[in-house]
N, CA, C and O atoms as CSV, one atom per row, in Angstrom:
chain,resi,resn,atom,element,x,y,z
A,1,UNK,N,N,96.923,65.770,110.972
A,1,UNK,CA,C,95.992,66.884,110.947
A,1,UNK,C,C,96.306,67.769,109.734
A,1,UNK,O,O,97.442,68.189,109.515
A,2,UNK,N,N,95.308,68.018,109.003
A,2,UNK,CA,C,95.391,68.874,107.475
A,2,UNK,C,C,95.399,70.022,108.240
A,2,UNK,O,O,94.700,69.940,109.250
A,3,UNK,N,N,96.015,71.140,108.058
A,3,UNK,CA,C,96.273,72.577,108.427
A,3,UNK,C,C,95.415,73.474,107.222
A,3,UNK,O,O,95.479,73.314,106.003
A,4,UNK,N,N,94.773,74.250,107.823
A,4,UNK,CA,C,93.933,75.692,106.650
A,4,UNK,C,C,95.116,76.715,106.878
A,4,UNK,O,O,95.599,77.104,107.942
A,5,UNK,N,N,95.416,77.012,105.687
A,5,UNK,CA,C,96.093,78.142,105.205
A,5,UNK,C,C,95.233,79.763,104.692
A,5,UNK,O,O,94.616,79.651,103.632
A,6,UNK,N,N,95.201,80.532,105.057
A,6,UNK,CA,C,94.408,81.708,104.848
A,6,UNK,C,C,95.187,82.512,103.927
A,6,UNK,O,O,96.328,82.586,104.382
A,7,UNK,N,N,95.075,83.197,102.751
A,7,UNK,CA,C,95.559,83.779,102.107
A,7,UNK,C,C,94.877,85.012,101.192
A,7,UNK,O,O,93.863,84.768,100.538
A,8,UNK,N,N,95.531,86.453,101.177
A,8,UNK,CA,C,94.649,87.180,100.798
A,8,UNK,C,C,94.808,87.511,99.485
A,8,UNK,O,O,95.796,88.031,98.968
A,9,UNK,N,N,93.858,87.206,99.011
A,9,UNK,CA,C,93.189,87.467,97.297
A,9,UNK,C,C,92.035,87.949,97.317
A,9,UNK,O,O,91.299,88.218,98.266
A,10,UNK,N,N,91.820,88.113,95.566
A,10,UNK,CA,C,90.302,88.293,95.196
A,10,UNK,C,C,89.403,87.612,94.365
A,10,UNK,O,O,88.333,87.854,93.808
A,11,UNK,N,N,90.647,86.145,94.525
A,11,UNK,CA,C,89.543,85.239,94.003
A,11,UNK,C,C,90.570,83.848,93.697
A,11,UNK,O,O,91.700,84.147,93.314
A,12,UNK,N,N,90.287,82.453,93.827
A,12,UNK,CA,C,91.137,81.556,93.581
A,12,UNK,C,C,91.681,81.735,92.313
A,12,UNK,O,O,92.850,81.497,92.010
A,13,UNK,N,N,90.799,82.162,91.571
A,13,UNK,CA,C,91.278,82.625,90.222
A,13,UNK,C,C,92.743,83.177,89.904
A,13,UNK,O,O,93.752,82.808,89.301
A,14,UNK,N,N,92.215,84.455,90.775
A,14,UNK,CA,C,93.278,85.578,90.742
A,14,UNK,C,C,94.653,84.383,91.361
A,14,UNK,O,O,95.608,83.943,90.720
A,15,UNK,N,N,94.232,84.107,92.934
A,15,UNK,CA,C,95.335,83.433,93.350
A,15,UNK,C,C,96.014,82.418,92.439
A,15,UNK,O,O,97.113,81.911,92.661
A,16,UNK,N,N,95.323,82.207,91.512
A,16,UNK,CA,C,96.399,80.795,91.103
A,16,UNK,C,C,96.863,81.624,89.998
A,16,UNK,O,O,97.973,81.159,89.743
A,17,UNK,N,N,96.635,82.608,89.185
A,17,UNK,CA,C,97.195,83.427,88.304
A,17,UNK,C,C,98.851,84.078,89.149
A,17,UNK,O,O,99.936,84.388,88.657
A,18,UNK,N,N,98.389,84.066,90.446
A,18,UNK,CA,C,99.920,85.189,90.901
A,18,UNK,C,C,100.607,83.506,91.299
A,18,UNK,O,O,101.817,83.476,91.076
A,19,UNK,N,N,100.112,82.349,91.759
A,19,UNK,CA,C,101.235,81.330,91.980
A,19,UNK,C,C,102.020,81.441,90.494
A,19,UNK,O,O,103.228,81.241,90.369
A,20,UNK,N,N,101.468,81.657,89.824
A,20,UNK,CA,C,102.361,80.965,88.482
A,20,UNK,C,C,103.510,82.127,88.067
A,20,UNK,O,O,104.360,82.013,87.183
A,21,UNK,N,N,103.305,83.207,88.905
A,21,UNK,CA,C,104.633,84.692,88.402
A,21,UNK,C,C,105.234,84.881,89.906
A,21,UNK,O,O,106.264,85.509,90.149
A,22,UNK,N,N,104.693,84.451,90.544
A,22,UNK,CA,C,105.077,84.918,92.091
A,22,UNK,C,C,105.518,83.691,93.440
A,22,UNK,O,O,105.313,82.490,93.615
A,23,UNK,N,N,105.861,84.231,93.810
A,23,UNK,CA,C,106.284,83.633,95.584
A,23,UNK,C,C,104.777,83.990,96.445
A,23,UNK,O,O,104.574,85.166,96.748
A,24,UNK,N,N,103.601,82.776,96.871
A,24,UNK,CA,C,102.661,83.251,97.518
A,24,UNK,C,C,103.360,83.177,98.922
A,24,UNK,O,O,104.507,82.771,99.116
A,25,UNK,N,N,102.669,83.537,99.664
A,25,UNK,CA,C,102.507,82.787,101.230
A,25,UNK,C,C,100.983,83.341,102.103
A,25,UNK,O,O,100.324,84.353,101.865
A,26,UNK,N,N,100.717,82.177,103.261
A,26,UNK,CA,C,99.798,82.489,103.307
A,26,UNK,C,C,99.804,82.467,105.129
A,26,UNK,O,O,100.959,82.609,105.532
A,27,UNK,N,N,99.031,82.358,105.994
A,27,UNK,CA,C,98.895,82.539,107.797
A,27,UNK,C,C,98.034,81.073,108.397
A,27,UNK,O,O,96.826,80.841,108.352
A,28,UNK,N,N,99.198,80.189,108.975
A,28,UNK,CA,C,98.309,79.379,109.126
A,28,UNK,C,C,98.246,79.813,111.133
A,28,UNK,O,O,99.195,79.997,111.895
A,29,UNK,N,N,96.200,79.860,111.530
A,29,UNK,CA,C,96.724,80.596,112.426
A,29,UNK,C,C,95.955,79.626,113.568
A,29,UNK,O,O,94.801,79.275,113.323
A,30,UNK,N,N,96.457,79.292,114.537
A,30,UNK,CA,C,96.356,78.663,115.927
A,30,UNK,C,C,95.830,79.401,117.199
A,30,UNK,O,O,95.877,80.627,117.305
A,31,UNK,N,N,95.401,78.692,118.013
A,31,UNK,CA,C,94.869,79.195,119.403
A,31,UNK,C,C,96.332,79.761,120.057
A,31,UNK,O,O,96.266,80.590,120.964
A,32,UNK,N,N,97.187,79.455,119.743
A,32,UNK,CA,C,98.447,80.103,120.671
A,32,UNK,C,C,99.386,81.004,119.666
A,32,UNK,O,O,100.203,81.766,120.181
A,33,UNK,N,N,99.273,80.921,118.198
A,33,UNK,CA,C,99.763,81.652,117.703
A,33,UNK,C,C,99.574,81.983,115.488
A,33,UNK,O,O,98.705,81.346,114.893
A,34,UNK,N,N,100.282,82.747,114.881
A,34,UNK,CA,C,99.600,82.408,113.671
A,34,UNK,C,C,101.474,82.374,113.124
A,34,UNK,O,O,102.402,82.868,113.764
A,35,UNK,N,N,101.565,81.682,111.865
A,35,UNK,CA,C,103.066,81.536,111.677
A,35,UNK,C,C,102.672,81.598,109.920
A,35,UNK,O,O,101.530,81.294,109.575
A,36,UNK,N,N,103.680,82.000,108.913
A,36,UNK,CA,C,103.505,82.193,108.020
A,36,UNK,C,C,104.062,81.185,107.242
A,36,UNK,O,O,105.190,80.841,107.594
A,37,UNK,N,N,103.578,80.611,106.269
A,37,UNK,CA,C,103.838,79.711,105.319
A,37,UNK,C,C,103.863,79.805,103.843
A,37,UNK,O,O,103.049,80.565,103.317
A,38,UNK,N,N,104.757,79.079,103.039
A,38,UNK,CA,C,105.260,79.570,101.891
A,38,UNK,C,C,104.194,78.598,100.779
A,38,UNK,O,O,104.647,77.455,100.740
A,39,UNK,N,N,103.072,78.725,99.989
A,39,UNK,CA,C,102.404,77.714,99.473
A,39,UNK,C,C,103.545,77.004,98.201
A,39,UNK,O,O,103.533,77.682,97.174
A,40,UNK,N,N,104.301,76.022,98.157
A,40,UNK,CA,C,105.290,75.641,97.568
A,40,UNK,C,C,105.060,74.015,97.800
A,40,UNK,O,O,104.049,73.397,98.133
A,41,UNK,N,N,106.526,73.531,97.463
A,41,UNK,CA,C,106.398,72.111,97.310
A,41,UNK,C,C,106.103,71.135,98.999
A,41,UNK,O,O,105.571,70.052,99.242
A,42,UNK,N,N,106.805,72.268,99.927
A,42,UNK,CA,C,106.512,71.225,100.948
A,42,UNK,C,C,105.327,71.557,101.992
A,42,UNK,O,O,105.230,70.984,103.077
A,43,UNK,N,N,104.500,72.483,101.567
A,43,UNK,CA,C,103.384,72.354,102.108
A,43,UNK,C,C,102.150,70.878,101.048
A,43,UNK,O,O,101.928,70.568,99.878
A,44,UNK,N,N,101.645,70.364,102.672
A,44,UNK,CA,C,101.030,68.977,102.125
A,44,UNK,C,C,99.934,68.967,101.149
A,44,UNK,O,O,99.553,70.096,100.839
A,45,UNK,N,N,99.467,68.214,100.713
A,45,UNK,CA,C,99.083,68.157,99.633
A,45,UNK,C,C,97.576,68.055,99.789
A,45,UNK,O,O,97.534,66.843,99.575
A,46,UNK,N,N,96.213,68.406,100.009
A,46,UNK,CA,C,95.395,68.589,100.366
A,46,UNK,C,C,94.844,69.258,101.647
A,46,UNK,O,O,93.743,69.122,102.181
A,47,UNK,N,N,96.047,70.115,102.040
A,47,UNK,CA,C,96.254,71.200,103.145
A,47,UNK,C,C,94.949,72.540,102.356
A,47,UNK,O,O,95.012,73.079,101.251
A,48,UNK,N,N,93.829,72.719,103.521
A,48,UNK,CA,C,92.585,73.839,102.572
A,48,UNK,C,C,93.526,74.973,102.885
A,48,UNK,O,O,94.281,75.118,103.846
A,49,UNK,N,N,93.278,75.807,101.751
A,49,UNK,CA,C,93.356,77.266,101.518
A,49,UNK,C,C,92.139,78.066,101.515
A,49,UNK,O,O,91.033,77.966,100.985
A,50,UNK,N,N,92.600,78.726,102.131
A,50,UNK,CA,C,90.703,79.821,102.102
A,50,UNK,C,C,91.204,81.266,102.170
A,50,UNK,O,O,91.802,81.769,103.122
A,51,UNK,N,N,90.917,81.779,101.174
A,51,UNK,CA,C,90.970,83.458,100.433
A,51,UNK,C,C,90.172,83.813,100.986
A,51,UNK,O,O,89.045,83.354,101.172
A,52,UNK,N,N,90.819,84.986,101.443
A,52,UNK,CA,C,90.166,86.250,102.125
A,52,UNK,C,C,90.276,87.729,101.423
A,52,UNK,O,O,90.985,87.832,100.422
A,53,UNK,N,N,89.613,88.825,101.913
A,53,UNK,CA,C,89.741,90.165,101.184
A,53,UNK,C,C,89.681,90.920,102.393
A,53,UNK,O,O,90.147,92.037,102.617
A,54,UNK,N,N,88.966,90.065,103.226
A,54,UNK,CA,C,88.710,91.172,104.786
A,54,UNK,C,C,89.080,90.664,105.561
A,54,UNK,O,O,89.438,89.504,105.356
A,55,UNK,N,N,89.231,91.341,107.135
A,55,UNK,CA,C,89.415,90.441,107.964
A,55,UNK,C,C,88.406,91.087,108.985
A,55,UNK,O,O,88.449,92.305,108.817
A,56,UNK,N,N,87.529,90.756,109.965
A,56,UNK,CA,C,85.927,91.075,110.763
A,56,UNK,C,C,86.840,90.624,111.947
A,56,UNK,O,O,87.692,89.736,111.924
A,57,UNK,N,N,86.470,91.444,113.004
A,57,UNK,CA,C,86.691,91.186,114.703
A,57,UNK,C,C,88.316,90.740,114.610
A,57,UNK,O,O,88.684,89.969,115.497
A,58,UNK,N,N,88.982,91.017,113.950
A,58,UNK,CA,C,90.527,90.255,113.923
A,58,UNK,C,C,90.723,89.091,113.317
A,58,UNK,O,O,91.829,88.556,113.250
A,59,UNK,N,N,89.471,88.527,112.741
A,59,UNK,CA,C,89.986,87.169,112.030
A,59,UNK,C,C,89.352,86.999,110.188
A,59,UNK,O,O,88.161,87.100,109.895
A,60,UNK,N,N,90.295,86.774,109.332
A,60,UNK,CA,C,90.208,86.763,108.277
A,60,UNK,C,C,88.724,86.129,108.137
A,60,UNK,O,O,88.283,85.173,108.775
A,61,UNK,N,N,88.028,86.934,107.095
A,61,UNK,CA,C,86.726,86.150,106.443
A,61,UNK,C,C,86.692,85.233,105.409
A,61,UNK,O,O,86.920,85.758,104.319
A,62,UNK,N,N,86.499,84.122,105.378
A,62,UNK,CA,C,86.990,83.585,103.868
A,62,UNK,C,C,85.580,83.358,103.257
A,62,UNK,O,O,84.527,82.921,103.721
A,63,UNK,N,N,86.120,84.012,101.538
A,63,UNK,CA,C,84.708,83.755,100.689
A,63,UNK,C,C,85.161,82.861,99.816
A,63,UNK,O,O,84.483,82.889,98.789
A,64,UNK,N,N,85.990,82.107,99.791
A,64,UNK,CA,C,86.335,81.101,98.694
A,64,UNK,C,C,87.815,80.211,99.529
A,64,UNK,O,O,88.754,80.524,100.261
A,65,UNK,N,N,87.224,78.852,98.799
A,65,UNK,CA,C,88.569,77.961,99.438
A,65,UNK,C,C,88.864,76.738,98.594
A,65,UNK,O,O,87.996,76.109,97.988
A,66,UNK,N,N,89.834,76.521,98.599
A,66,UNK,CA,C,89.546,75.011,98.056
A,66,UNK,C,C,91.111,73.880,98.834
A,66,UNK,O,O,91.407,73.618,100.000
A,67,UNK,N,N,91.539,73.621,97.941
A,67,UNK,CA,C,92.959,72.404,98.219
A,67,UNK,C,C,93.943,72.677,97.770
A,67,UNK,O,O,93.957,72.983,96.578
A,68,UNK,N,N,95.420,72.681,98.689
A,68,UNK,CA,C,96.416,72.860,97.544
A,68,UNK,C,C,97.070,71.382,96.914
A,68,UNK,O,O,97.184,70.271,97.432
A,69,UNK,N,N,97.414,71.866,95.653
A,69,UNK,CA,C,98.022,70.598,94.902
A,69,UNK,C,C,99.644,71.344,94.933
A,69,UNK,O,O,100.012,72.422,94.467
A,70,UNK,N,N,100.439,70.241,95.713
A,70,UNK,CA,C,101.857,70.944,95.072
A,70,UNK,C,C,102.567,70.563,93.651
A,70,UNK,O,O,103.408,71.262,93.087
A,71,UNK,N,N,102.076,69.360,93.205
A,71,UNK,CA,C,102.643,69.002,92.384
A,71,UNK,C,C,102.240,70.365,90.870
A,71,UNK,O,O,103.083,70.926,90.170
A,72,UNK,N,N,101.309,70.463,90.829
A,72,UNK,CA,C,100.654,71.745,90.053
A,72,UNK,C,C,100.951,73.330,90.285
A,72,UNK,O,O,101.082,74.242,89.468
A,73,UNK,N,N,101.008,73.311,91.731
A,73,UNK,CA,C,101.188,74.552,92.560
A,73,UNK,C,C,99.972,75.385,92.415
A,73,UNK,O,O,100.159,76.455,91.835
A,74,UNK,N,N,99.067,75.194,92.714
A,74,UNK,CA,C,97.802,75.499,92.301
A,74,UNK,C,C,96.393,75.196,93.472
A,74,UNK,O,O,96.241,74.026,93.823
A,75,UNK,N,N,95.621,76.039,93.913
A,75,UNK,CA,C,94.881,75.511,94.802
A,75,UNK,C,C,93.718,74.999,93.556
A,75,UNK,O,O,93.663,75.599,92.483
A,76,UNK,N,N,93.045,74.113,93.793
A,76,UNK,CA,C,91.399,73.510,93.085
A,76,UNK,C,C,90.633,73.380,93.848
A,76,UNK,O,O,89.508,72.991,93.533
């Protein structure tokens, strides 16, 4: 099972600009709970990411998403 990772930015753009100076992490979140994850080498490799800015009724909105590549460190 591919896991969605939620992460808050303002744009994949932006996000892949702060992977390359920074430590991201992002909320991968479940019916029983949400646990935080480090987007790095051992998260899998076509695991979706979906950027958020808000979050509506308690759950993040996502306006943009795509895939992470670890080998790049980079979502596309």
């Amino acid at each position: 099972m591919i896991d969605t990772v939620y992460v808050k930015a303002e744009s994949k753009r932006a996000l892949n600009t702060r992977l390359l100076n920074e430590r991201v992490s992002g909320t991968i979140y479940t019916p029983w709970d949400a646990r935080e994850v480090e987007l790095d080498e051992k998260l899998p490799r076509g695991t979706v990411v979906k950027i958020y800015t808000k979050i509506i009724s308690g759950s993040p909105y996502a306006k943009a998403y795509g895939q992470w590549d670890p080998e790049k460190r980079r979502v596309k």
